[in-house]
C-alpha positions as CSV (number, residue, x, y, z in Angstrom):
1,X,128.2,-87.5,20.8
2,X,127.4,-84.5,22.8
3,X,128.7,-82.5,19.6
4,X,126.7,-84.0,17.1
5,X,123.6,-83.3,19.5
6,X,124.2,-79.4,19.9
7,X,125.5,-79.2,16.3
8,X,121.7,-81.2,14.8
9,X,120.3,-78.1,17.3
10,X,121.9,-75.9,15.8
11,X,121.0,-76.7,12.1
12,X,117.2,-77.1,12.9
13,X,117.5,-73.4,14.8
14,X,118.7,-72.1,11.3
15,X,116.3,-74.3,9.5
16,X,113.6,-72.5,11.9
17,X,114.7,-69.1,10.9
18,X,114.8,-69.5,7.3
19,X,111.2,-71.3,7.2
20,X,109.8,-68.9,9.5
21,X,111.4,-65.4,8.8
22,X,107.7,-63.6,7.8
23,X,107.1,-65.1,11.3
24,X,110.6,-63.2,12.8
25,X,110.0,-60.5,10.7
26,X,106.1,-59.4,12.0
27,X,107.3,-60.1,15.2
28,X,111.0,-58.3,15.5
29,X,110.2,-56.1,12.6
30,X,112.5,-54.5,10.1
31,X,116.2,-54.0,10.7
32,X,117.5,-50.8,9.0
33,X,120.6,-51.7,8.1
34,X,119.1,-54.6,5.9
35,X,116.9,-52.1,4.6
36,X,119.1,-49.9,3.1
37,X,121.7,-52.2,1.9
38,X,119.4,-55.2,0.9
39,X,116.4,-53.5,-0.2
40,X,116.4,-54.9,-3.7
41,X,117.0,-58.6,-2.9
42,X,114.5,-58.7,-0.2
43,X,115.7,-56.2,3.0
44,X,115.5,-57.6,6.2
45,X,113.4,-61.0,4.9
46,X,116.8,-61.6,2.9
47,X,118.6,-60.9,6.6
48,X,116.4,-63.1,8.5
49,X,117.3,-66.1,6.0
50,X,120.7,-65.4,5.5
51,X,121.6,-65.4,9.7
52,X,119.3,-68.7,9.6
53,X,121.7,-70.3,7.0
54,X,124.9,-69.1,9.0
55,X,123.1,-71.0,11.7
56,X,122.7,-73.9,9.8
57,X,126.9,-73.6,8.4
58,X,127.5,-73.2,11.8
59,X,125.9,-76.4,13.0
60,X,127.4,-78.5,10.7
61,X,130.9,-76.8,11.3
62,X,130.2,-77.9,15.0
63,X,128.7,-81.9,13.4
64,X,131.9,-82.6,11.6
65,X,134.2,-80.7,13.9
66,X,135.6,-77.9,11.9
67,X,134.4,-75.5,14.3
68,X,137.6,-76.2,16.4
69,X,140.0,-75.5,13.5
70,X,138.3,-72.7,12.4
71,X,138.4,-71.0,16.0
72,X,142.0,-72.1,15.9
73,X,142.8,-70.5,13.0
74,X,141.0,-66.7,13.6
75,X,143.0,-67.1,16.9
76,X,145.8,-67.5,15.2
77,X,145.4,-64.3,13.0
78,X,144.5,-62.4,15.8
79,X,148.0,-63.6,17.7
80,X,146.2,-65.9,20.5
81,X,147.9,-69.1,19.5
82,X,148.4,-71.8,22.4
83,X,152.0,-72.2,23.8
């Protein structure tokens, strides 16, 4: 239960950055790297929105309990599997 609470958190954080990224964006300001590399789709708007939908993957990973195999997996290409 205590996973589908943090994970519906989660998803509305994301939701909050994409619906608000002129908001992030006036108050963080620009990133430069967006800029540079994103500059025709949008720079660092297009940034802001794109970490708010990783956010909201993210939740849902953590909702439907992916998020455990999918750490278990990078572990395991990294060589930190369990014994």
């Amino acid at each position: 239960m205590i996973r589908v609470l943090i994970g519906i958190g989660i998803v509305l954080g994301g939701f909050m950055i994409v619906w608000k990224s002129e908001w992030i964006l006036r108050n963080f300001g620009r990133v430069d790297w967006a800029e540079e590399h994103l500059a025709i789709q949008g720079g660092s708007r297009l940034f802001y929105k794109l970490i708010g939908l990783a956010f909201i993957l993210l939740g849902f990973f953590v909702i439907s309990g992916i998020w455990y195999d999918l750490l278990n997996a990078f572990a395991s290409l990294i060589g930190l599997q369990r014994q």
